[in-house]
C-alpha positions as CSV (number, residue, x, y, z in Angstrom):
1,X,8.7,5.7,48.3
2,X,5.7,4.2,49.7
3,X,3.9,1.3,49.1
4,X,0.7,3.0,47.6
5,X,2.8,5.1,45.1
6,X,4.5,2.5,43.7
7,X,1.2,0.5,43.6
8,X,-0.2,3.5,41.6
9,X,2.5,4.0,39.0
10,X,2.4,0.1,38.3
11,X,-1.6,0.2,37.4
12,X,-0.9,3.4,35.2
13,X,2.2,1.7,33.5
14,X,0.4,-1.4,32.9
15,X,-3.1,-0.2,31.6
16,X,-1.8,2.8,29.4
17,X,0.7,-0.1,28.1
18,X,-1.5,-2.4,27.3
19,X,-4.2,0.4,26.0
20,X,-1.3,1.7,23.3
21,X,-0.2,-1.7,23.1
22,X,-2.1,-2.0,19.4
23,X,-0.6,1.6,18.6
24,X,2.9,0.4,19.6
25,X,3.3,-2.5,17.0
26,X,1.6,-0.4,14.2
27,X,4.3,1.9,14.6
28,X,6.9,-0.7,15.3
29,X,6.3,-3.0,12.3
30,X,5.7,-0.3,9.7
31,X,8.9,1.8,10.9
32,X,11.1,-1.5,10.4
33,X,9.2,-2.2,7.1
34,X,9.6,1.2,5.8
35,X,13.3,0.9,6.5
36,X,13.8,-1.9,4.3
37,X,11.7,0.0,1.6
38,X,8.8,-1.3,2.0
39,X,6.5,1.0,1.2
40,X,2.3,1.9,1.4
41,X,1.8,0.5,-2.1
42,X,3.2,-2.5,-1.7
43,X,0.9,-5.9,-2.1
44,X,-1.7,-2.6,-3.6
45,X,-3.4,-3.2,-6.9
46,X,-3.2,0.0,-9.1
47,X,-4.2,0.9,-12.5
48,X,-2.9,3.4,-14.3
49,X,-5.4,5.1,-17.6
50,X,-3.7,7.9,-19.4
51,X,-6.4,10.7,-20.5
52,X,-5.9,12.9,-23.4
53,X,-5.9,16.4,-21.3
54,X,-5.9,17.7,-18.0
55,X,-9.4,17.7,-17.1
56,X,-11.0,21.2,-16.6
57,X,-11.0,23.2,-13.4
58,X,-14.3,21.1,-12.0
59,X,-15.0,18.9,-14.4
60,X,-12.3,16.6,-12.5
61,X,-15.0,14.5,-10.6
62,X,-16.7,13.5,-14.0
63,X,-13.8,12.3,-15.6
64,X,-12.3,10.3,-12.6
65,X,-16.1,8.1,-12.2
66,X,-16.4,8.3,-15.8
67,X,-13.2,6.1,-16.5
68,X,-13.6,4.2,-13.1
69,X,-17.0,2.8,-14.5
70,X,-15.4,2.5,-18.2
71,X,-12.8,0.1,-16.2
72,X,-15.5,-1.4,-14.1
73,X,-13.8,-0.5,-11.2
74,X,-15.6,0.4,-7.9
75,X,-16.2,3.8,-7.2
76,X,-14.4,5.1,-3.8
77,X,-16.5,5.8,-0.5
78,X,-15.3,9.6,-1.1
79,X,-16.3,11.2,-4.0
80,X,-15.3,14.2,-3.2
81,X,-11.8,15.6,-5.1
82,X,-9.7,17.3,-3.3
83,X,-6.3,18.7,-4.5
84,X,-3.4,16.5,-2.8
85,X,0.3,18.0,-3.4
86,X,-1.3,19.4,-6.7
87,X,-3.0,16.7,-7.7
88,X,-6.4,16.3,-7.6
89,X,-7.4,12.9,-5.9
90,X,-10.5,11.6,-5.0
91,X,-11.1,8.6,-2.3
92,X,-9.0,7.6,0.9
93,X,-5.8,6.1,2.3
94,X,-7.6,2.2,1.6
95,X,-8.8,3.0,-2.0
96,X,-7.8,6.1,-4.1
97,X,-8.1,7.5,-8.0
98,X,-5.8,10.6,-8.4
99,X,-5.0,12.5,-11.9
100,X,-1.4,13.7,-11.4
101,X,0.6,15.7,-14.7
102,X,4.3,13.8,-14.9
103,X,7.3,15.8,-16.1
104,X,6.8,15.4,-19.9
105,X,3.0,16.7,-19.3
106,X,1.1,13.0,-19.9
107,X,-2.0,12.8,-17.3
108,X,-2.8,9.9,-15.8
109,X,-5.4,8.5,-13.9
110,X,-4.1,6.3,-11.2
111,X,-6.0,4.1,-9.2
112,X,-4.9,2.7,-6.1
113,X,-6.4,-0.5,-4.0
114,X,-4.1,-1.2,-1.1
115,X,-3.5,-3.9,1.4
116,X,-4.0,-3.7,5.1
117,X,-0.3,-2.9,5.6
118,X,-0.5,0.2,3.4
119,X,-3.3,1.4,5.2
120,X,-1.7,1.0,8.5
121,X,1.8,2.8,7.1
122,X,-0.7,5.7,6.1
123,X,-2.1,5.7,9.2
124,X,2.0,6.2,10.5
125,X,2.7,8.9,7.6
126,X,-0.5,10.7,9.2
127,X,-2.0,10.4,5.7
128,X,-5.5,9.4,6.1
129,X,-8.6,12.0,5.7
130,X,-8.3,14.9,7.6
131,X,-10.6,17.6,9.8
132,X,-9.4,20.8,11.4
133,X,-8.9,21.0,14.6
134,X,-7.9,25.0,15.2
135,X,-5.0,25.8,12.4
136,X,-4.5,22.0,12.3
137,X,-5.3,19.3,10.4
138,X,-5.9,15.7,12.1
139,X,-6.8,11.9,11.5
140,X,-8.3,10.2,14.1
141,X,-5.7,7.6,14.4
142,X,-3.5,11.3,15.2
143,X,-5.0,11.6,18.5
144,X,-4.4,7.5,19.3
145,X,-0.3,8.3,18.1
146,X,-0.1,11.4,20.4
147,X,-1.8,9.7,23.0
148,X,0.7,7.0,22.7
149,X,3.8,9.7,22.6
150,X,2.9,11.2,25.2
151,X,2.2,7.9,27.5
152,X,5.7,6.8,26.3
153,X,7.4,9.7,28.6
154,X,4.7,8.2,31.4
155,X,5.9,4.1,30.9
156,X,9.6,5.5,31.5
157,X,8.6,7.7,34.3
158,X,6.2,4.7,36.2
159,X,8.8,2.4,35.5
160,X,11.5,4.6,37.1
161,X,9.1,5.0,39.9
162,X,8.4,1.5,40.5
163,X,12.4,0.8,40.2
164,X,12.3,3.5,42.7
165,X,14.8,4.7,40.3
166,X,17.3,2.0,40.5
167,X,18.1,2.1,44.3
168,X,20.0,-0.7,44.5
169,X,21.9,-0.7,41.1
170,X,21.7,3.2,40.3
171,X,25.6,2.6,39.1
172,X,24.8,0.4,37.0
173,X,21.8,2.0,35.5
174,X,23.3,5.6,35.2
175,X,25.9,4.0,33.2
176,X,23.7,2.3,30.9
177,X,21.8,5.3,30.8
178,X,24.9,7.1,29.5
179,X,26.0,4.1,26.9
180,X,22.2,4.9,25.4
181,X,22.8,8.7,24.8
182,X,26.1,8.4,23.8
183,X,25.4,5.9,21.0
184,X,22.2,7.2,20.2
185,X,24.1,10.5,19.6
186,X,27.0,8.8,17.4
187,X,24.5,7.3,15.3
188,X,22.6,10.7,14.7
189,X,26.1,12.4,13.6
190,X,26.9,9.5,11.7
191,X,23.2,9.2,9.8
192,X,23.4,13.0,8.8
């Protein structure tokens, strides 16, 4: 391969690496954290205030700032309530108040404050506020985590390229290659 190729895939690998470089150890860190359990509301402050009655169809704004400024709690950014997985919620990823209806029909008013590292797992979970985009719905930090999918196919490809795919040790890297799939697919079977 020549000289100028090789030189070309080494800029692209290095700049999109260290462009995604941020992206990588968001994703890194809260996928190993989430694994041992640690979750977005962990390190958060909540509150919880029951309420007497499911507020009516509406009149769910009023009773959310009402009882945030009974608490003397900050109002969010957001005022805006939006119904979340049936529940209507009002706020963002960072700080949140959401009436949800438990099994037994008490309704609560739960208020969440979290940390930086909630906020970033949200950001992972793709849970922060949305636009449409077409028939989809998108956070910003969305296009930053396909961006960085999509340049992970590109660092193995440069690197390949600049390797000119292992000339000298292709045995050796075929075979490692093949100890990768095959244990990557033995833990897959076993993990179902």
């Amino acid at each position: 391969m020549k000289k100028l190729d090789k030189q070309f895939w080494m800029k692209i690998h290095l700049y999109l690496s260290l462009f995604f470089l941020p992206v990588a150890f968001i994703y890194a860190l809260t996928g190993a954290l989430y694994i041992f359990e640690i979750r977005q509301n962990s390190g958060a402050q909540t509150w919880n205030f029951k309420l007497d009655s499911m507020p009516q169809k509406g009149k769910e704004a009023e009773v959310i700032i009402q009882t945030l400024l009974d608490a003397n709690l900050p109002l969010p950014s957001n005022t805006q309530v939006r119904n979340l997985k049936g529940n209507m919620m009002m706020g963002n990823v960072k700080y949140s108040a959401t009436i949800t209806k438990d099994q037994k029909g008490e309704v609560t008013l739960r208020v969440v404050d979290r940390n930086l590292y909630g906020v970033l797992l949200m950001m992972h979970k793709s849970q922060g506020d949305k636009f449409t985009l077409g028939s989809y719905k998108f956070t910003f930090f969305d296009f930053m985590a396909i961006g960085f999918a999509c340049s992970l196919m590109l660092f193995y490809f440069s690197g390949l390229v600049i390797t000119s795919f292992c000339k000298k040790n292709r045995k050796g890297a075929l075979c490692t290659f093949l100890a990768g799939l095959i244990l990557t697919s033995v833990a897959v079977y076993f993990s179902v």
